[in-house]
N, C-alpha and C positions, 0 to 999 in steps of 0.2 A: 469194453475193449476198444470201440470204437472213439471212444469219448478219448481215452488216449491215444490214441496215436495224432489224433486231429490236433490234440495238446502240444506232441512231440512236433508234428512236422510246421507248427505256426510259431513256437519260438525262433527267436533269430530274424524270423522277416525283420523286414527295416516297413517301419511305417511311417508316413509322412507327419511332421508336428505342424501343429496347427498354425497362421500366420497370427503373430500379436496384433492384437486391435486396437490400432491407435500409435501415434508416437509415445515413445520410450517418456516415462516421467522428467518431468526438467530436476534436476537438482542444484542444488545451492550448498557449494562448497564452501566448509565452515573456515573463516577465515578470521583471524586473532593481532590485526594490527595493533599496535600501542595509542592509544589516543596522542594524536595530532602526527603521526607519523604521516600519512597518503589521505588521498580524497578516492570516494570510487572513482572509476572510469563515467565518461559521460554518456554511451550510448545513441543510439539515431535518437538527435533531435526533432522537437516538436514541431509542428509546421507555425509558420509564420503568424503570429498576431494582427489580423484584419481589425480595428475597431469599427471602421463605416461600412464593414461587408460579412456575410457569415464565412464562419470558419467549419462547420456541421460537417461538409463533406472533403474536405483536406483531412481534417480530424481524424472522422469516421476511418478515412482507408488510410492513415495511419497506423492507427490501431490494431487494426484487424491484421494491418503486417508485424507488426508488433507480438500480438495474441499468438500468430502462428508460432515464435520462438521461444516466447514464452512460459506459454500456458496459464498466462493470468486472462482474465476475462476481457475481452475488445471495449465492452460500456465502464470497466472500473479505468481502463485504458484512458476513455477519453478524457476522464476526470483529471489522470494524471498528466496527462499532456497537455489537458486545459491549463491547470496550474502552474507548470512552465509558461507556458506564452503569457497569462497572464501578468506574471512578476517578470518575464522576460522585458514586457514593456513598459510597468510599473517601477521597478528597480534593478536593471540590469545589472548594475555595481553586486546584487547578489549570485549571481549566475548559479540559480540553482537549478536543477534537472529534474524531468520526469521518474528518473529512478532514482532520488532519493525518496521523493515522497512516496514513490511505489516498497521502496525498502522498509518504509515506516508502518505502511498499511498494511504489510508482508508479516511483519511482529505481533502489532496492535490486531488483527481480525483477519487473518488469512483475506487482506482483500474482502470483505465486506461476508466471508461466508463463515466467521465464528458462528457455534451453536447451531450449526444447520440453515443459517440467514442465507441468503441471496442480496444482491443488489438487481432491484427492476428496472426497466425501460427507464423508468422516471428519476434514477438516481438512488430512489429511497430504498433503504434495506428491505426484506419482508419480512423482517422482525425484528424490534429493538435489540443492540448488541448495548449492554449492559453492564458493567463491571462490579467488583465486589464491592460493600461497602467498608468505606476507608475513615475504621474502626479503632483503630492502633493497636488491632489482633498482630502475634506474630510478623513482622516482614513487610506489616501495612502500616503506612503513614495513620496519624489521626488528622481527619478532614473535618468539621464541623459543617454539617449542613450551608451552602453559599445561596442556591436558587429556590427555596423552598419546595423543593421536591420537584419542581418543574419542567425539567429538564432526564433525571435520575429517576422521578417515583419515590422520590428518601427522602423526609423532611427529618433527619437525625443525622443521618453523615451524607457526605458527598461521593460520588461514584462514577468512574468514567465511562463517557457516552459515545456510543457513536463508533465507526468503522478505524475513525483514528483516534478513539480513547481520549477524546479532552474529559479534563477535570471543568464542569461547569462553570466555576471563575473564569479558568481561560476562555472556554467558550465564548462568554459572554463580554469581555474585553477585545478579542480578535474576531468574533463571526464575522463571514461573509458571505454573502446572495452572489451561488455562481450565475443565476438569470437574472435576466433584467425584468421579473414579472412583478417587483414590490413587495414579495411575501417574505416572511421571515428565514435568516437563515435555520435548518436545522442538520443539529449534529450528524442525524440519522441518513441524511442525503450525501452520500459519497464526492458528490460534486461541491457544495458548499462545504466539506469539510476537507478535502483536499487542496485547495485553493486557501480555507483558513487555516492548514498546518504549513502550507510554502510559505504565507504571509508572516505567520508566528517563527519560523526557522529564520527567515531572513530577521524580523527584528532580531533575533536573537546571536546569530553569528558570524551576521557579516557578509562577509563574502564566503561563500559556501564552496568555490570554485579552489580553495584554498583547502590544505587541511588541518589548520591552525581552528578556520571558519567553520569548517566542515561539522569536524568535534563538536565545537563550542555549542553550536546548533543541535547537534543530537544530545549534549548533553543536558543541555538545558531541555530538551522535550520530555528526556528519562536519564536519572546523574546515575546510571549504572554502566560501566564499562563493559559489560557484557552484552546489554544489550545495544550499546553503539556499535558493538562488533558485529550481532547479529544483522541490525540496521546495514552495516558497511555490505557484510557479505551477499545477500539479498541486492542491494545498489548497484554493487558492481559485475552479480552474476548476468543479472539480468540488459547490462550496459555492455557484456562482453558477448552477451546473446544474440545485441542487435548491431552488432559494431558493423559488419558488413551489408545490411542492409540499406536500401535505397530508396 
């Protein structure tokens, strides 16, 4: 008897709910432009290209202002910022942005953390991100083997590598060493392959700042119209995240 009443007189309290832990999830409003209609928006820009002085700590707390509005990672961050400044002062004719290649890596690998990966301190994933092999099963191109496995682990078909999914051809036509240490580029290092997906968008369409160029660029990385829209929507979420920032 006692057991109800205790029952009866505790419904109705008002009990406090718990506070959520963390900011609210970002999300990325799916958006379905027609190819070559608009460019994303551009978002806070990358800090300036030093080549006689480090750039390490401009970078760095970019980033991390960056990270807070985002929720992508402050180290996939510097990659993509690195690779604005870099073609900022390599070929500014393409004025391409930190959030497109962040748009790209946003599709391609969740940011470096497909399959449970991480990108470490050092750039490099902690676990090869790997793609299927490109078979001419269903929906898949047929690739014939390019790097003898080298790259992929596949000496039968070729498979895309890396945080931004190049096909080893490309790979090995555009890599680029984001340090200046001598070693070779690899796919698997978010920094050397951010900088070699700016490099291959700019050969490819131009002026990026355009959305004639914009397109032309994403198309040519993936000729699917849906995923340039995903690419777009990702680009410009993220460019209207940081637009007030300073």
């Amino acid at each position: 008897m006692l057991a109800g009443v205790l029952l009866i007189v505790t419904i109705g309290i008002d009990r406090e709910e718990p506070e959520p832990s963390g900011p609210p999830p970002f999300v990325v409003e799916e958006l379905k432009p027609p190819p070559g209609a608009t460019a994303p928006r551009a978002g806070l820009p990358a800090p300036e290209d030093r080549p006689n002085a480090s750039d390490i700590a401009a970078l760095d707390a970019w980033s991390k202002k960056v990270a807070g509005v985002t929720q992508v990672s402050a180290r996939a961050l510097v990659a993509y910022g690195r690779a604005e400044m870099w073609l900022r002062s390599e070929r500014p004719e393409c004025r391409i942005t930190w959030v497109t290649v962040a748009g790209i890596a946003r599709v391609e690998s969740q940011h470096g953390g497909f399959g449970g990966a991480q990108v470490g301190v050092d750039g490099k994933v902690t676990k090869p991100i790997i793609g299927v092999p490109l078979n001419g099963s269903p929906g898949v191109k047929a690739i014939p083997d390019t790097d003898g496995g080298r790259l992929d682990g596949d000496t039968q078909w070729d498979r895309a590598v890396g945080p931004f999914q190049f096909l080893p051809g490309t790979w090995q036509r555009y890599a680029t060493r984001a340090a200046s240490d001598g070693a070779v580029a690899d796919p698997q290092n978010i920094d050397d392959a951010a900088v070699t997906a700016a490099r291959y968008l700019c050969a490819s369409g131009g002026d990026l700042g355009t959305p004639e160029g914009w397109w032309k660029a994403v198309l040519t990385y993936n000729q699917s119209v849906a995923y340039g829209q995903d690419v777009f929507s990702g680009a410009d979420a993220y460019a209207a995240a940081t637009a007030n920032l300073r």
